[in-house]
C-alpha positions in Angstrom: 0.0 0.0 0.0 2.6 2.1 0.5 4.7 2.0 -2.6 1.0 2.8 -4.4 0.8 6.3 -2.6 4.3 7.2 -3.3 3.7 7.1 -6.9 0.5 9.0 -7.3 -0.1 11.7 -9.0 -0.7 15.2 -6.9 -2.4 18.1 -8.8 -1.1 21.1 -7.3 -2.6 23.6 -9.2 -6.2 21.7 -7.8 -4.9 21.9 -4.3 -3.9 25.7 -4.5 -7.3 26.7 -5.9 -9.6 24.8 -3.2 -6.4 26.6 -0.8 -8.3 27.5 2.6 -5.9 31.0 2.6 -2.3 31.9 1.6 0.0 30.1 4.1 -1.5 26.5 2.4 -0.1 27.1 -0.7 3.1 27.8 1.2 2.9 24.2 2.5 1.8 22.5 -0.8 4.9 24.0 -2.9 7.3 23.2 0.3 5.9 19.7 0.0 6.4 19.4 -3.6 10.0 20.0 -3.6 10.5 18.3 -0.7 11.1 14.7 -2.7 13.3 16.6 -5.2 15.9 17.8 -2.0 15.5 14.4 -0.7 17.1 13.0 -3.9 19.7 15.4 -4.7 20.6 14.4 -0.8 21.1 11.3 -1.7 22.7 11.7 -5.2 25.2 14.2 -3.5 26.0 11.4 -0.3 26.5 8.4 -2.8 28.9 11.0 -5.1 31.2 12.0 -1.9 31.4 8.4 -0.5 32.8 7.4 -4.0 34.9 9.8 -4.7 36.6 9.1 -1.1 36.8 5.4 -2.3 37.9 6.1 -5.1 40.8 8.3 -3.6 41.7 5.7 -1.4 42.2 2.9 -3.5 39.3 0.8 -2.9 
């Protein structure tokens, strides 16, 4: 059930215009690029731990 909800689709533009007031649509663009930091986290960690192998020999 899980990996089902992490690959649907959100429609922000939906979510902004139903927006209660102003500081939602804060919260639904902070949540949108919240996967996208996540990632780049991840893509940066995995490039510095090679490149240290790689520097030491391994």
């Amino acid at each position: 059930m899980t990996i089902i909800s992490l690959f649907q689709n959100v429609d922000v533009a939906e979510k902004i215009k139903h927006a209660p007031d102003s500081s939602y649509q804060i919260g639904v663009v902070i949540g949108s690029f919240i996967p996208f930091l996540l990632l780049g986290g991840i893509a940066l960690w995995m490039y510095n731990r090679a490149k240290k192998r790689d520097k030491n020999g391994y």
